[in-house]
C-alpha positions in Angstrom: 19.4 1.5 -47.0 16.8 -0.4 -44.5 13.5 1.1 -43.6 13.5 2.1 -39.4 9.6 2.0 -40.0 9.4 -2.3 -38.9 12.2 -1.4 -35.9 10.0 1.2 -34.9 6.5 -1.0 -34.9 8.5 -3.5 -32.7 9.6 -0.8 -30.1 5.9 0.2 -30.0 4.6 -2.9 -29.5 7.5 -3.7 -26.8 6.4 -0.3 -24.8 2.5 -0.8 -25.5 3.1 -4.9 -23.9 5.5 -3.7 -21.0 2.9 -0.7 -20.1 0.0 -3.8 -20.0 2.2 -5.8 -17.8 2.9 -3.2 -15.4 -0.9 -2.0 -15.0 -1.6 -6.1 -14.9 1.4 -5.8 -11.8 -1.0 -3.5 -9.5 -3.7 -4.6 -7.2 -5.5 -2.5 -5.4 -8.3 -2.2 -2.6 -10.2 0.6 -1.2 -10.0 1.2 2.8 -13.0 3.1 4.6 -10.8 4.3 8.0 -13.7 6.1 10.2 -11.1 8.0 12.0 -8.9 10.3 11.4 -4.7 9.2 12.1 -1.5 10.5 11.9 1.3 8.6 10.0 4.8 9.9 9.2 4.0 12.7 11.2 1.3 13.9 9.0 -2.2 13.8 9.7 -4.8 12.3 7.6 -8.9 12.7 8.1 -11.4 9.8 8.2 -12.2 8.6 5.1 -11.9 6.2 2.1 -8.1 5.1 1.0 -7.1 3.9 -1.9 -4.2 0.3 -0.8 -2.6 0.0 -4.1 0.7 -3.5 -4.2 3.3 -3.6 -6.9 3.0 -7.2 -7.3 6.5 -7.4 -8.6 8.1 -5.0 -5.9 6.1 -5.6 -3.0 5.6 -1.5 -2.9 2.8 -1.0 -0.9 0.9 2.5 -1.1 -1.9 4.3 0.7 -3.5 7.5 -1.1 -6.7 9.1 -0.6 -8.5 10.5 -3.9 -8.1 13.9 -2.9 -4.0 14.2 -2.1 -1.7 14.4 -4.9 1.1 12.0 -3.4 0.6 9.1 -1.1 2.9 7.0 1.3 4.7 4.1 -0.1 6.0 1.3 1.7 8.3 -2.0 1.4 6.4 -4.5 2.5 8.1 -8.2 3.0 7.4 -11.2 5.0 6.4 -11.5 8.4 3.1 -12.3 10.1 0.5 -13.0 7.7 0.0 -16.4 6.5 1.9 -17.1 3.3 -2.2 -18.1 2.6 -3.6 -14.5 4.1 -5.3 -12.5 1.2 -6.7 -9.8 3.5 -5.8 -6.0 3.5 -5.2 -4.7 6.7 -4.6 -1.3 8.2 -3.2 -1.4 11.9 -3.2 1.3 14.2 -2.0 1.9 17.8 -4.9 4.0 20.1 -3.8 6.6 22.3 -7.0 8.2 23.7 -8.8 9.7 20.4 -5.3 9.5 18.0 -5.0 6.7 16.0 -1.3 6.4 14.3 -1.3 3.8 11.9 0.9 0.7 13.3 1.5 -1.5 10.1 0.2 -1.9 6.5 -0.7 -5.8 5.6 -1.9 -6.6 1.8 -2.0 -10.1 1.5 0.7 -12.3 2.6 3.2 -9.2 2.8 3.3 -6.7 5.8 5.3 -3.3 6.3 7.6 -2.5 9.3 6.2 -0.8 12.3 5.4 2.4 11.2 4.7 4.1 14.3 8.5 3.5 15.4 7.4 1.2 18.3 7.7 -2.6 18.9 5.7 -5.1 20.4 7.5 -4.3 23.9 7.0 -1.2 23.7 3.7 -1.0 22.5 1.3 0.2 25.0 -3.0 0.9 24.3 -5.2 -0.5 21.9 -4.7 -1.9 18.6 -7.4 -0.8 16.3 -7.7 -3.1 12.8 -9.4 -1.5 9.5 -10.4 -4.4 7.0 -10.2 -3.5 3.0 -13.0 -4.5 1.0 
């Protein structure tokens, strides 16, 4: 009878290597927004946000420190330079509300998010830069 105790070290060290990659997968950036803006129907205050981008999904997320879930995104292709390495928050300006247009992490970019398109879109376009 074989001892499980060296398959067992190898699972560990499997698990300990795959939970390294996928913490090495995540870049992240914090956002100051000085207003506050709705988004999937749900408003959020002015304040600091946390842009997180599974670099191996293209996931992107916004959370602030104090909720407990955040919005997640697909982000793919589309305006940003296949070069761009800025983080970008987008939102459309109707009088004093703010609802946030697209998410941009690098060379990826969401959808619209505020359900319009570019012929539709009316106002202001306000940009937030991450740091």
């Amino acid at each position: 009878m074989r001892s499980i105790l060296p398959k067992f070290l190898l699972a560990s060290a499997v698990m300990a290597t795959a939970a390294l990659a996928t913490n090495n997968a995540l870049a992240e950036t914090m956002v100051n927004v000085p207003f506050s803006f709705t988004v999937n129907g749900k408003t959020c205050p002015a304040g600091r946000y946390t842009v997180d981008r599974n670099l191996m999904t293209g996931v992107v997320t916004l959370r602030n420190d104090d909720w407990k879930r955040g919005f997640m995104w697909i982000a793919g292709s589309g305006e940003p330079a296949p070069g761009d390495s800025r983080v970008i928050l987008r939102f459309d300006e109707q009088g004093p509300v703010h609802f946030l247009q697209t998410v941009q992490y690098g060379n990826l970019i969401t959808a619209r998010l505020d359900g319009r398109t570019k012929e539709t879109e009316v106002g202001p376009t306000r940009v937030v830069l991450g740091r």
